[in-house]
mmCIF file of the N, C-alpha and C atoms, coordinates in Angstrom:
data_MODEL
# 
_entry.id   MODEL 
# 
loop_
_atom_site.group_PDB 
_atom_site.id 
_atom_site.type_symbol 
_atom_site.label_atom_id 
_atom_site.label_alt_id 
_atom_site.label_comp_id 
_atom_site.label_asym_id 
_atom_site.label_entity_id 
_atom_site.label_seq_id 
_atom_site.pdbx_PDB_ins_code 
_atom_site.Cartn_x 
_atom_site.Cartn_y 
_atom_site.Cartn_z 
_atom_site.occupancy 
_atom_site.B_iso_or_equiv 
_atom_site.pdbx_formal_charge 
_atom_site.auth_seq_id 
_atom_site.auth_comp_id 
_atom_site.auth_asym_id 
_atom_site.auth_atom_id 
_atom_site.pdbx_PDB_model_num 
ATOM 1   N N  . UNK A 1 1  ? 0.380   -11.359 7.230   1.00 0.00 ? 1  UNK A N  1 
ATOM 2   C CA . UNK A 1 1  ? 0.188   -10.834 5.894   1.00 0.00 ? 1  UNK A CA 1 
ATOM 3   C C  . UNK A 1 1  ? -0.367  -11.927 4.990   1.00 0.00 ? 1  UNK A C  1 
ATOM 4   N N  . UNK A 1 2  ? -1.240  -11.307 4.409   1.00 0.00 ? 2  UNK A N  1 
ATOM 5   C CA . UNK A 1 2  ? -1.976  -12.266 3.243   1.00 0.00 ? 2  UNK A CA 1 
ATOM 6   C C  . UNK A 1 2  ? -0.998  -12.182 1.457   1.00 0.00 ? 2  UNK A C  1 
ATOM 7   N N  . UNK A 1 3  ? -1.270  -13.011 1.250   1.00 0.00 ? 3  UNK A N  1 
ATOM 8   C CA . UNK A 1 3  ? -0.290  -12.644 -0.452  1.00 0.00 ? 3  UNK A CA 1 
ATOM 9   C C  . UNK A 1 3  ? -0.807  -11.390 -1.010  1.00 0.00 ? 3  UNK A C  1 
ATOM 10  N N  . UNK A 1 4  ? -2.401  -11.521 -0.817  1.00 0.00 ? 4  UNK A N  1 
ATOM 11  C CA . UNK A 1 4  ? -3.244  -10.394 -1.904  1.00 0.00 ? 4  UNK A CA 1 
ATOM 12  C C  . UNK A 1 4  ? -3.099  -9.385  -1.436  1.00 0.00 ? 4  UNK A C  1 
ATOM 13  N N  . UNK A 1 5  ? -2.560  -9.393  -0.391  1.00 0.00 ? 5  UNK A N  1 
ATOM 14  C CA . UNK A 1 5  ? -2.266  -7.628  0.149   1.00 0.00 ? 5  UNK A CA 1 
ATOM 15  C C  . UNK A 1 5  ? -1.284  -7.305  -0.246  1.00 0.00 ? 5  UNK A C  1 
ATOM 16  N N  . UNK A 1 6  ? -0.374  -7.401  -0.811  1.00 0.00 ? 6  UNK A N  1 
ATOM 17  C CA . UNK A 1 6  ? 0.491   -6.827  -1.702  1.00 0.00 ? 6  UNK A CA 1 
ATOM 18  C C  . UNK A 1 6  ? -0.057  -6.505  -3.164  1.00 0.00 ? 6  UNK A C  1 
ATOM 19  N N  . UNK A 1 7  ? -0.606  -7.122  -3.233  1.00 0.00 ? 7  UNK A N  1 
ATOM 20  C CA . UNK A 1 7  ? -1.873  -6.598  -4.541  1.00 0.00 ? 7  UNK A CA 1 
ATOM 21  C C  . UNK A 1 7  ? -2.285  -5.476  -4.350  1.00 0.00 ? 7  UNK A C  1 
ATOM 22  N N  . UNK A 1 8  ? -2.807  -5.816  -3.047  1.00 0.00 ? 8  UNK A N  1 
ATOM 23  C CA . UNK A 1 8  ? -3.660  -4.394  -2.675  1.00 0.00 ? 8  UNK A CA 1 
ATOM 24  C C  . UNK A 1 8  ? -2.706  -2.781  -2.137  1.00 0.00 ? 8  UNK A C  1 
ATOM 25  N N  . UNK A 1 9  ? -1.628  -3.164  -2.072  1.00 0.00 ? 9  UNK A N  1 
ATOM 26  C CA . UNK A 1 9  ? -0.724  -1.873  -1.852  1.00 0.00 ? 9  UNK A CA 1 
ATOM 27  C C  . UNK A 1 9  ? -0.724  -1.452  -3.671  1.00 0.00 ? 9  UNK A C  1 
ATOM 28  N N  . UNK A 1 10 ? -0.613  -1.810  -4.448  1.00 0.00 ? 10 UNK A N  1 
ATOM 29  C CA . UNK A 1 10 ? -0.617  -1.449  -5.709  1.00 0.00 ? 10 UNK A CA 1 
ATOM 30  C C  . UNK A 1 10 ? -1.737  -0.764  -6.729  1.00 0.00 ? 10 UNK A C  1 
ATOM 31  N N  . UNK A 1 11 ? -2.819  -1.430  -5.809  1.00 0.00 ? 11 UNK A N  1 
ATOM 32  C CA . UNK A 1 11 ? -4.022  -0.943  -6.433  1.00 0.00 ? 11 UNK A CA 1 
ATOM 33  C C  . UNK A 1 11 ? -4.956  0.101   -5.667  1.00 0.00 ? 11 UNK A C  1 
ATOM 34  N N  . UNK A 1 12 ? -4.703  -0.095  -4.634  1.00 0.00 ? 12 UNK A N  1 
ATOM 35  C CA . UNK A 1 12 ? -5.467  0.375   -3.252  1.00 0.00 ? 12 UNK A CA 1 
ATOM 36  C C  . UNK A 1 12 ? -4.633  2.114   -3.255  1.00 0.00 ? 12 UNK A C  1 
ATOM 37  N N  . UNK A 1 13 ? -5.729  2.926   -3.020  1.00 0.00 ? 13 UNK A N  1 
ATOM 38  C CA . UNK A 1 13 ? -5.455  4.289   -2.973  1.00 0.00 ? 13 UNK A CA 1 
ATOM 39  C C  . UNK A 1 13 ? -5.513  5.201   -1.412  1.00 0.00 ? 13 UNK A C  1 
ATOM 40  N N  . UNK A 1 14 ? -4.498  6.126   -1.107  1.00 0.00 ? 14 UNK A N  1 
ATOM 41  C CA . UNK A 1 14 ? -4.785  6.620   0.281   1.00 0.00 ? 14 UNK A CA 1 
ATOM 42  C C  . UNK A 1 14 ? -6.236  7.518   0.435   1.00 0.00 ? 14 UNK A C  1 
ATOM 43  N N  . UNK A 1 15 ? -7.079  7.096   1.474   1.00 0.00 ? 15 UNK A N  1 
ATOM 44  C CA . UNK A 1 15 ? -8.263  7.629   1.368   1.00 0.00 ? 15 UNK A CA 1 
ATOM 45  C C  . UNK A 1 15 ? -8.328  9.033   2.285   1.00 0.00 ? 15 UNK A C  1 
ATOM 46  N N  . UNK A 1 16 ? -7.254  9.336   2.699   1.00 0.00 ? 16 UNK A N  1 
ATOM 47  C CA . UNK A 1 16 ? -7.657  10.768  3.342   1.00 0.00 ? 16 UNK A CA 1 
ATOM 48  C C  . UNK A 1 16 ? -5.971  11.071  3.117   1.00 0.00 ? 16 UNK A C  1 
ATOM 49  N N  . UNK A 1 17 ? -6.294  12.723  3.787   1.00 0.00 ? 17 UNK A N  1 
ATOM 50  C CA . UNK A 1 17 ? -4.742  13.230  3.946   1.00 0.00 ? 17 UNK A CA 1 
ATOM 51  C C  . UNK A 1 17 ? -4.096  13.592  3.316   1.00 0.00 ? 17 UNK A C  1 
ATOM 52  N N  . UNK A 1 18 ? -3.253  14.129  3.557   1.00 0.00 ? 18 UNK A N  1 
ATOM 53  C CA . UNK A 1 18 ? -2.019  15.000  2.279   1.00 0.00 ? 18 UNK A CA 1 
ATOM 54  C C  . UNK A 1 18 ? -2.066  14.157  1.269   1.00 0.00 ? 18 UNK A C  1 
ATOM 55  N N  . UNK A 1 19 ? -1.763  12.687  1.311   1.00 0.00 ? 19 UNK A N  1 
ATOM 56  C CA . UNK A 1 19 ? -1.340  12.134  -0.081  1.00 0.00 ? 19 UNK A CA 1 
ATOM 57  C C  . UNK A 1 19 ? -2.633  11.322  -0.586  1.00 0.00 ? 19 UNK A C  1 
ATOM 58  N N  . UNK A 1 20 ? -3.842  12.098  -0.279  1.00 0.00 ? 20 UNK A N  1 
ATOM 59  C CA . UNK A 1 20 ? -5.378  11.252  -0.717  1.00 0.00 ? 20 UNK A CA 1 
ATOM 60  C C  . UNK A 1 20 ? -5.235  11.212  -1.885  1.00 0.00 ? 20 UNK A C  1 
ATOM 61  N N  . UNK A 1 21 ? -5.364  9.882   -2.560  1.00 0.00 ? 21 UNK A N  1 
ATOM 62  C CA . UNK A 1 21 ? -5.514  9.540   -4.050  1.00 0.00 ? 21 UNK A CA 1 
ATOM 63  C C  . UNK A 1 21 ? -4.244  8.866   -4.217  1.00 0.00 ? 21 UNK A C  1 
ATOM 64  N N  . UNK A 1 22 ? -3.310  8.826   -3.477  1.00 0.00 ? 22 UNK A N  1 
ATOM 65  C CA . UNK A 1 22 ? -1.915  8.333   -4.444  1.00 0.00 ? 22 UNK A CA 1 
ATOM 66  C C  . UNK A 1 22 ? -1.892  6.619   -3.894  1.00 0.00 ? 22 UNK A C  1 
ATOM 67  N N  . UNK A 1 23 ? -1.530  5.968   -4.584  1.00 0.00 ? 23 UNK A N  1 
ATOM 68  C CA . UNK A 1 23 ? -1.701  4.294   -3.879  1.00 0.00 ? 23 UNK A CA 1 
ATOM 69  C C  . UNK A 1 23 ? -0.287  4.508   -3.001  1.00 0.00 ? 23 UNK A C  1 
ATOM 70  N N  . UNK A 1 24 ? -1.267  3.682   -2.294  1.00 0.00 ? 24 UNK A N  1 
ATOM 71  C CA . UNK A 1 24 ? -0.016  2.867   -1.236  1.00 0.00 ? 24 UNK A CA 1 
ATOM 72  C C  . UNK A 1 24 ? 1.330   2.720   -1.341  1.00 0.00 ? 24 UNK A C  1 
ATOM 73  N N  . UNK A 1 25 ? 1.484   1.987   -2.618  1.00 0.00 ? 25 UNK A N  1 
ATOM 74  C CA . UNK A 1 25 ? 2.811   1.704   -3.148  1.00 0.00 ? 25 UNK A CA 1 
ATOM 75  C C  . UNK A 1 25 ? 3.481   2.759   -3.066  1.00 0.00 ? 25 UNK A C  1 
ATOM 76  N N  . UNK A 1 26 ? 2.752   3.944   -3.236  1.00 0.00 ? 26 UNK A N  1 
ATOM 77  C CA . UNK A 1 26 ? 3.647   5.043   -3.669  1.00 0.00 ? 26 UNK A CA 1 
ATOM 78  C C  . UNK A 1 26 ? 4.369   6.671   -2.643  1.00 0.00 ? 26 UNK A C  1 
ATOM 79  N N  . UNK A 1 27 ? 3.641   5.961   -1.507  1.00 0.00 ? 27 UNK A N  1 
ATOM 80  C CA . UNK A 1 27 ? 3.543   6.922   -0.623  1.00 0.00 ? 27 UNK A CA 1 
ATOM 81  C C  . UNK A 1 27 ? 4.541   6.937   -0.363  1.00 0.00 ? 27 UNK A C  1 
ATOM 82  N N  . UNK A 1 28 ? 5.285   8.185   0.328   1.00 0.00 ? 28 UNK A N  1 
ATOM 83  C CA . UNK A 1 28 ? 6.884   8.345   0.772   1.00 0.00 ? 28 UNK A CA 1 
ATOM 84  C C  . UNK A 1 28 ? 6.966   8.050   1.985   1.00 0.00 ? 28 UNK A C  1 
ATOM 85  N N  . UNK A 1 29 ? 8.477   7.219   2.332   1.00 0.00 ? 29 UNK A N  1 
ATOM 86  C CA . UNK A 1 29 ? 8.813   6.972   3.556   1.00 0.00 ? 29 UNK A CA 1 
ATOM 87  C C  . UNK A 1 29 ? 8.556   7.717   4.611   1.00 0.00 ? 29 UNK A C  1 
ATOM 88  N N  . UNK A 1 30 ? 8.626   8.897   4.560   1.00 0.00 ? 30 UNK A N  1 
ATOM 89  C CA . UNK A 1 30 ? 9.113   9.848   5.866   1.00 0.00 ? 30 UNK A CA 1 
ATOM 90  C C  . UNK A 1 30 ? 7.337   9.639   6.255   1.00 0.00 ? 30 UNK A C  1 
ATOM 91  N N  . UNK A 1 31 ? 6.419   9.635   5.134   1.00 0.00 ? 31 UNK A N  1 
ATOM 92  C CA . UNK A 1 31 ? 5.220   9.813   5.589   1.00 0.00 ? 31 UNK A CA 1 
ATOM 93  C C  . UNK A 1 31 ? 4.884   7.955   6.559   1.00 0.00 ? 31 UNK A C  1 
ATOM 94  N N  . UNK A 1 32 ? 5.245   7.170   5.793   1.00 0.00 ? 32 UNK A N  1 
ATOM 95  C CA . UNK A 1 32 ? 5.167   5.996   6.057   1.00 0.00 ? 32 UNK A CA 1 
ATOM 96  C C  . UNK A 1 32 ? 5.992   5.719   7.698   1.00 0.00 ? 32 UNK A C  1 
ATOM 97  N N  . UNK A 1 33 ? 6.830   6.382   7.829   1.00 0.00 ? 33 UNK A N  1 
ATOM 98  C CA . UNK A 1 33 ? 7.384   6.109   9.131   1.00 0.00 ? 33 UNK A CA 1 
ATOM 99  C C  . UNK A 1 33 ? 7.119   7.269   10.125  1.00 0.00 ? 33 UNK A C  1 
ATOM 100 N N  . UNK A 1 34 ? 5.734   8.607   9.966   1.00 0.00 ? 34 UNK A N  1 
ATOM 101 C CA . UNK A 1 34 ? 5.458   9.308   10.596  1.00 0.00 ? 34 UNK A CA 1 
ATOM 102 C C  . UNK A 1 34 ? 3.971   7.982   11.334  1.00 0.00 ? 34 UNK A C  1 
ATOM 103 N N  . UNK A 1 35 ? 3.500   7.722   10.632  1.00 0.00 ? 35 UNK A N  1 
ATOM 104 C CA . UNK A 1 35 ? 2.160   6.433   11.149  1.00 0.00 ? 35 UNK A CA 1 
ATOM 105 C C  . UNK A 1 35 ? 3.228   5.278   11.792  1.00 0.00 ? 35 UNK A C  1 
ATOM 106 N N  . UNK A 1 36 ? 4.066   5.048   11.654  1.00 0.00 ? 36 UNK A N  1 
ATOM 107 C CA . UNK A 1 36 ? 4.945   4.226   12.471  1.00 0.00 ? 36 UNK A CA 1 
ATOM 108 C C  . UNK A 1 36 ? 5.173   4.410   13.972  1.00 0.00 ? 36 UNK A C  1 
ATOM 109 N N  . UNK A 1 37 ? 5.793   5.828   13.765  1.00 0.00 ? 37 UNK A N  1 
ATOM 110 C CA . UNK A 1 37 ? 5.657   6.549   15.359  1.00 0.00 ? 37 UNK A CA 1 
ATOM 111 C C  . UNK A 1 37 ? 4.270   7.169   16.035  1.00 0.00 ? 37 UNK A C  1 
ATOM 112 N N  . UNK A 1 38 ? 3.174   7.516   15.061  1.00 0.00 ? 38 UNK A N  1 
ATOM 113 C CA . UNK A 1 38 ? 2.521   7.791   16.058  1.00 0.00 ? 38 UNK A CA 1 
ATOM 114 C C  . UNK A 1 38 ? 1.352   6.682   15.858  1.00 0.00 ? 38 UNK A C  1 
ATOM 115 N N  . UNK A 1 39 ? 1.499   5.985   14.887  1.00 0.00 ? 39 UNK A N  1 
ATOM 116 C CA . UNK A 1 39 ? 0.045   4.469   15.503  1.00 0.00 ? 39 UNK A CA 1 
ATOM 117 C C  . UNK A 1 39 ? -0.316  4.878   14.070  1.00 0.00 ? 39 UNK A C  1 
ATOM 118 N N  . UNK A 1 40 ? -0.632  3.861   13.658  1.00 0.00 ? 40 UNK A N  1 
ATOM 119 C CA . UNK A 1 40 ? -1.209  3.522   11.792  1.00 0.00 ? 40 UNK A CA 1 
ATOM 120 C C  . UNK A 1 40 ? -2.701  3.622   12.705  1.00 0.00 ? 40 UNK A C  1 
ATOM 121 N N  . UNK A 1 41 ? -3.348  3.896   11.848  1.00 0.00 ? 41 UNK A N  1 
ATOM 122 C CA . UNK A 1 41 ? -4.880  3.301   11.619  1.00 0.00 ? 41 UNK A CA 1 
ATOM 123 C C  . UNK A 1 41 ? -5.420  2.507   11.973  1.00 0.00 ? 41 UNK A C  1 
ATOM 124 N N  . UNK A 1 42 ? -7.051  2.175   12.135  1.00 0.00 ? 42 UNK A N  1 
ATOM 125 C CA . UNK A 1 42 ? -7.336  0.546   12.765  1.00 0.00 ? 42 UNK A CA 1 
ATOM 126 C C  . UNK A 1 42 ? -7.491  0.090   11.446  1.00 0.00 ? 42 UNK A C  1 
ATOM 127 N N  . UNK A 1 43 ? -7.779  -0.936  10.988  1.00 0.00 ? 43 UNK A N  1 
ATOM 128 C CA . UNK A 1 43 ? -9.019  -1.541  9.825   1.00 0.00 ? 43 UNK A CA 1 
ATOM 129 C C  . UNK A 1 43 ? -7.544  -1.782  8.939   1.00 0.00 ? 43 UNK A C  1 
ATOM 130 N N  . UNK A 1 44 ? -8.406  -2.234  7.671   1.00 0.00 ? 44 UNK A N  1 
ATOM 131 C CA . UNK A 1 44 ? -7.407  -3.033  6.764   1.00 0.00 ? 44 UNK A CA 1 
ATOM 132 C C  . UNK A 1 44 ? -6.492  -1.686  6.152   1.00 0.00 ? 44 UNK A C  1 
ATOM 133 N N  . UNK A 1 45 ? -6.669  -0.324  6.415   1.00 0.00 ? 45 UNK A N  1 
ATOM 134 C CA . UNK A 1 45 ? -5.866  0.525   5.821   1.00 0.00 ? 45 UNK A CA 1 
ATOM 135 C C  . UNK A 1 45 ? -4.612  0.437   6.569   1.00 0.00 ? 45 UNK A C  1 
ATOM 136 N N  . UNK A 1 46 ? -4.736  0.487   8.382   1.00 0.00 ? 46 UNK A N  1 
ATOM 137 C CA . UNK A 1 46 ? -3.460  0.595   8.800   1.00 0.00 ? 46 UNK A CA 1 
ATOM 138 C C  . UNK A 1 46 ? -2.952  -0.869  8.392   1.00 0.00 ? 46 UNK A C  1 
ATOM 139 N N  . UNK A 1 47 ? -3.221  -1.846  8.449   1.00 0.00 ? 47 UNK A N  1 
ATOM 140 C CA . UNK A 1 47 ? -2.983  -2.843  8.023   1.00 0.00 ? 47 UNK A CA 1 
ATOM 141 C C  . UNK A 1 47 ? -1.787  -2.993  7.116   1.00 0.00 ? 47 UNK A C  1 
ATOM 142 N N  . UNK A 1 48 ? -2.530  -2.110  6.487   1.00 0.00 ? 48 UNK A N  1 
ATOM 143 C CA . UNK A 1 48 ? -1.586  -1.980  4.629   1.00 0.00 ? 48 UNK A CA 1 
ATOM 144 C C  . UNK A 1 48 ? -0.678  -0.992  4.951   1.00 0.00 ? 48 UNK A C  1 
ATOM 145 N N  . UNK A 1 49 ? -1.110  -0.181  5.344   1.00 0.00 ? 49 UNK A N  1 
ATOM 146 C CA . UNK A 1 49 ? 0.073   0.705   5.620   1.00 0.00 ? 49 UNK A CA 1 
ATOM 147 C C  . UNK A 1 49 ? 1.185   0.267   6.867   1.00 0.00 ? 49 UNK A C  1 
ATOM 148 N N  . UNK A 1 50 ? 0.913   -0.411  7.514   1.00 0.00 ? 50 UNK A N  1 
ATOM 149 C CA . UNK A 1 50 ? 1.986   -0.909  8.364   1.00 0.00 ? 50 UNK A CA 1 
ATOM 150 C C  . UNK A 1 50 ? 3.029   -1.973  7.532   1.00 0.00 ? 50 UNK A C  1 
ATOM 151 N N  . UNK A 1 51 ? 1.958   -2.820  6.428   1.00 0.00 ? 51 UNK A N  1 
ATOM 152 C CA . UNK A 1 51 ? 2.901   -3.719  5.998   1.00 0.00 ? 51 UNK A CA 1 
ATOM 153 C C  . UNK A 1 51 ? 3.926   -2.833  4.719   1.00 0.00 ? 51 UNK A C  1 
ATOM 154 N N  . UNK A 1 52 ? 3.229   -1.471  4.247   1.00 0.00 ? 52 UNK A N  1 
ATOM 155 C CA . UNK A 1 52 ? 4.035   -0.792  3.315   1.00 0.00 ? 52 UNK A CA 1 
ATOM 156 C C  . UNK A 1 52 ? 5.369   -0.161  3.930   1.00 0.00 ? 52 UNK A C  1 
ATOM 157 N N  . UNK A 1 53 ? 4.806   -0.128  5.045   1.00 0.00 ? 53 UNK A N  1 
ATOM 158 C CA . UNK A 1 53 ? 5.883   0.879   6.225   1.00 0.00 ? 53 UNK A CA 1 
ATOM 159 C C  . UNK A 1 53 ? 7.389   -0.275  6.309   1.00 0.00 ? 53 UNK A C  1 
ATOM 160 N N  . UNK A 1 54 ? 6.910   -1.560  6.632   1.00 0.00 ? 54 UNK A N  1 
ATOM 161 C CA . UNK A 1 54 ? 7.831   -2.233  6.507   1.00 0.00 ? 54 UNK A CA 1 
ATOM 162 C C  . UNK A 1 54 ? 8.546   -2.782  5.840   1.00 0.00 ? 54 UNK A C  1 
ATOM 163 N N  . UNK A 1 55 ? 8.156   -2.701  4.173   1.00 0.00 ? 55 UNK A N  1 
ATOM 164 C CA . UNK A 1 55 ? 8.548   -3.348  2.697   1.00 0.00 ? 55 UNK A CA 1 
ATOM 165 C C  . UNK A 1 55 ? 9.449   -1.772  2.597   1.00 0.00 ? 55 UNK A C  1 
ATOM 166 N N  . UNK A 1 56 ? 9.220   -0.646  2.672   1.00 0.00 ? 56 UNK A N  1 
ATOM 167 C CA . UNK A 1 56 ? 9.645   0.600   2.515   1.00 0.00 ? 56 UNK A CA 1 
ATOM 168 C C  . UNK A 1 56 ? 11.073  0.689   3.468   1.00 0.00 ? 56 UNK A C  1 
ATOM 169 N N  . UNK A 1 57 ? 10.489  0.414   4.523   1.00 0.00 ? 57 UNK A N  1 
ATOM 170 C CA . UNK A 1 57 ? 11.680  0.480   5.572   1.00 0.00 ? 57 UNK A CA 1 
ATOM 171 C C  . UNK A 1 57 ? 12.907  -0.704  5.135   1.00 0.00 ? 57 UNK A C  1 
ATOM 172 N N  . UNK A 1 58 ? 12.708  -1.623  4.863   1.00 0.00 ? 58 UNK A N  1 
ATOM 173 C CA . UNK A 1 58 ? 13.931  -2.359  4.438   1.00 0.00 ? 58 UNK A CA 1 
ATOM 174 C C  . UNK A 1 58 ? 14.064  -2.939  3.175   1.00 0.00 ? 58 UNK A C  1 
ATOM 175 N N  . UNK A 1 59 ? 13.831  -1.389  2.559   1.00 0.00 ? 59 UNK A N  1 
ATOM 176 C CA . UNK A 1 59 ? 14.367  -1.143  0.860   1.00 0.00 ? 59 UNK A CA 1 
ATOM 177 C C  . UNK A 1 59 ? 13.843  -2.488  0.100   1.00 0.00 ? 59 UNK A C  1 
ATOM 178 N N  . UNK A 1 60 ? 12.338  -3.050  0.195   1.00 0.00 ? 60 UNK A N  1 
ATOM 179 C CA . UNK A 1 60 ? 12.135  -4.014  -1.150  1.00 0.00 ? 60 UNK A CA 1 
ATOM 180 C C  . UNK A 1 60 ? 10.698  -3.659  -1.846  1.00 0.00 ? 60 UNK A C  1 
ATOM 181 N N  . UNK A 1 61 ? 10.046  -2.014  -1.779  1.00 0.00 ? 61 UNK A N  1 
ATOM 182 C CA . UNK A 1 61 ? 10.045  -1.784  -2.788  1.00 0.00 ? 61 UNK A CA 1 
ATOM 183 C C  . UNK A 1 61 ? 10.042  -2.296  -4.079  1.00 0.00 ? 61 UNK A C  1 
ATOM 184 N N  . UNK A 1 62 ? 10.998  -2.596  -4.293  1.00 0.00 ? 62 UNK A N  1 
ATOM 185 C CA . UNK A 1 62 ? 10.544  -3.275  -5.779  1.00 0.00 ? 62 UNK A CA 1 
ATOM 186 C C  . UNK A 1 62 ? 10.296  -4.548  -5.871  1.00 0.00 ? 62 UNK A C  1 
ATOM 187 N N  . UNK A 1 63 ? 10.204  -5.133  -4.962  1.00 0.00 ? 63 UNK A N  1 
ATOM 188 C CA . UNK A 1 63 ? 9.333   -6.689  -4.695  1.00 0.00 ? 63 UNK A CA 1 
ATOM 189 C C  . UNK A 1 63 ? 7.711   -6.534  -5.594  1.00 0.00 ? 63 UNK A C  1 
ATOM 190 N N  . UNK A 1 64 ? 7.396   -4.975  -5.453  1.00 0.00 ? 64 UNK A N  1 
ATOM 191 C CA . UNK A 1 64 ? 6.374   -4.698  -6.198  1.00 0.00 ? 64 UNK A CA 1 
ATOM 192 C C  . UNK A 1 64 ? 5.628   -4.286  -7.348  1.00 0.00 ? 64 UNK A C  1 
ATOM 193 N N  . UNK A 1 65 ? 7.150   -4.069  -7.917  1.00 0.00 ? 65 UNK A N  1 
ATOM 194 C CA . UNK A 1 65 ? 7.116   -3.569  -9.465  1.00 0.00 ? 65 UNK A CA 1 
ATOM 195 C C  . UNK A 1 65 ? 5.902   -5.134  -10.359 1.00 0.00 ? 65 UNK A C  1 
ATOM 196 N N  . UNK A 1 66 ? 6.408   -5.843  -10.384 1.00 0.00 ? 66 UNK A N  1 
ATOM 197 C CA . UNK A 1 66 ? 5.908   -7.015  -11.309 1.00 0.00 ? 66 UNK A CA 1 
ATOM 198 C C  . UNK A 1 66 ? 4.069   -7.267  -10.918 1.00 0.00 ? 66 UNK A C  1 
ATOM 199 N N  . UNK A 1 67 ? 4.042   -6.742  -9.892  1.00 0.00 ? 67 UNK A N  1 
ATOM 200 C CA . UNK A 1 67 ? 2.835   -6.508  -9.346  1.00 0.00 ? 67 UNK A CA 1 
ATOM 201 C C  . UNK A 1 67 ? 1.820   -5.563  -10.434 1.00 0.00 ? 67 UNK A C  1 
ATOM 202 N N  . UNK A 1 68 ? 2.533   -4.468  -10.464 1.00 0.00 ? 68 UNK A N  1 
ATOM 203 C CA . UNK A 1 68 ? 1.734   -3.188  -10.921 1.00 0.00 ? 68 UNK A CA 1 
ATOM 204 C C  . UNK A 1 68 ? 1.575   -3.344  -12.626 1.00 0.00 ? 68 UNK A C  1 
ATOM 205 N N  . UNK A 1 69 ? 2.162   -4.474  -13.174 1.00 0.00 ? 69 UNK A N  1 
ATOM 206 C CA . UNK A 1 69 ? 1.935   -4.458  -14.432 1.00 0.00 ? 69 UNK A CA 1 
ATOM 207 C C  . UNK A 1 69 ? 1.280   -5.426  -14.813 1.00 0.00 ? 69 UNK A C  1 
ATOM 208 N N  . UNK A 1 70 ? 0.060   -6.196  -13.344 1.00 0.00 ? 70 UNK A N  1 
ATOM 209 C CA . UNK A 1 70 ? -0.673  -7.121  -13.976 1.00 0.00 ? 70 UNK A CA 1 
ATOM 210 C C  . UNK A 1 70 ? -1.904  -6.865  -14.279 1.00 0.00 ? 70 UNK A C  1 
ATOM 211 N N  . UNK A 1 71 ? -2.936  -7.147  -14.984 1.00 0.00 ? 71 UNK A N  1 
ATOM 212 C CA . UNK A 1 71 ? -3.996  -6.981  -15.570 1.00 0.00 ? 71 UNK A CA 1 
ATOM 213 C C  . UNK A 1 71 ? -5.166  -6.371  -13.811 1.00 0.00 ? 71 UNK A C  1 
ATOM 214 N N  . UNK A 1 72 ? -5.666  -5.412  -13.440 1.00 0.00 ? 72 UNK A N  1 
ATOM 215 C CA . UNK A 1 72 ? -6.668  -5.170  -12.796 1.00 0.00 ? 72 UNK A CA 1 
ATOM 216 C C  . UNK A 1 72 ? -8.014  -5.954  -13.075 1.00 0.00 ? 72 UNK A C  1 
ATOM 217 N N  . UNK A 1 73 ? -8.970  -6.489  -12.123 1.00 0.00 ? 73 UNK A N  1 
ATOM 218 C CA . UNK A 1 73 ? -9.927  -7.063  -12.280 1.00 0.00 ? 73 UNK A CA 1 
ATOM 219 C C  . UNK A 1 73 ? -10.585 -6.184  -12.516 1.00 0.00 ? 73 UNK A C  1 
ATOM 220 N N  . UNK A 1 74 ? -11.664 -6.442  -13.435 1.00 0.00 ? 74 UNK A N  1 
ATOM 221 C CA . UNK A 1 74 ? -13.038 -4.966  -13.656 1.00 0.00 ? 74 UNK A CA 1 
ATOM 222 C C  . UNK A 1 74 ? -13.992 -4.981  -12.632 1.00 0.00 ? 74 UNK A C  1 
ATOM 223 N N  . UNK A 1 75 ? -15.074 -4.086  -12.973 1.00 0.00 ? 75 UNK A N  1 
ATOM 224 C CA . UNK A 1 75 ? -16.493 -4.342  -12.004 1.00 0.00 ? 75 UNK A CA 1 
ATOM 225 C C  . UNK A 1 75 ? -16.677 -5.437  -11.688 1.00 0.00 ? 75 UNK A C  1 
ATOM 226 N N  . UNK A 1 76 ? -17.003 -6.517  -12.855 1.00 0.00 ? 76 UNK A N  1 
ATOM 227 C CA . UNK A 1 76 ? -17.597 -7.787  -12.700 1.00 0.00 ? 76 UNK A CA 1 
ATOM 228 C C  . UNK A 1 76 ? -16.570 -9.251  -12.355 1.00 0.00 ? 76 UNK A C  1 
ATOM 229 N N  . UNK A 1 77 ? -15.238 -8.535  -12.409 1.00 0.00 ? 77 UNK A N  1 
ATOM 230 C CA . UNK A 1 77 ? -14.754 -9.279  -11.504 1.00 0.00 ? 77 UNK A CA 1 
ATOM 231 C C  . UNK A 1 77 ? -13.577 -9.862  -12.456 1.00 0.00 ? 77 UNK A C  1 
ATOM 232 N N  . UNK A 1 78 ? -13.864 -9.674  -14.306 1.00 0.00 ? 78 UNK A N  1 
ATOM 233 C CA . UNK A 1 78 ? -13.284 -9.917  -14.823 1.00 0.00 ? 78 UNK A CA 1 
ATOM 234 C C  . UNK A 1 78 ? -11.819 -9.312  -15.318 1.00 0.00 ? 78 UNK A C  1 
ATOM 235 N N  . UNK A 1 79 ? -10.647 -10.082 -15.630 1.00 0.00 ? 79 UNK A N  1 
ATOM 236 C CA . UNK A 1 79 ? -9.785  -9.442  -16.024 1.00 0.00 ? 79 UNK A CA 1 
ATOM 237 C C  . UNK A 1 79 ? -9.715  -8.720  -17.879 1.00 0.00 ? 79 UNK A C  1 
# 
């Protein structure tokens, strides 16, 4: 795990599937531990979702709160 990928569970949105559009952060367990049992994704999504699967699975969640209330970078990169 990289640091900024916990960034990216906060900002980063599910791109297909029942919960398309909702970020990472926010997706529900049962869904998070259905890609557990049957195989996450290849590429940096299962990625994220494996590491959400596991912040979810042993309740720290809110390791990510302080996250979600920091300034987003814009287009150009600026905050």
């Amino acid at each position: 795990m990289k640091p900024e990928d916990l960034l990216l569970l906060v900002t980063r949105e599910m791109p297909y599937g029942k919960y398309k559009g909702r970020l990472l952060a926010d997706l529900p367990g049962h869904y998070l531990n259905w890609f557990a049992r049957e195989g996450f994704p290849s590429g940096e999504i299962g990625r994220l979702l494996a590491l959400m699967q596991e912040i979810d699975h042993n309740g720290l969640s809110g390791l990510l709160d302080p996250l979600r209330s920091q300034p987003r970078p814009t287009a150009n990169g600026r905050r």
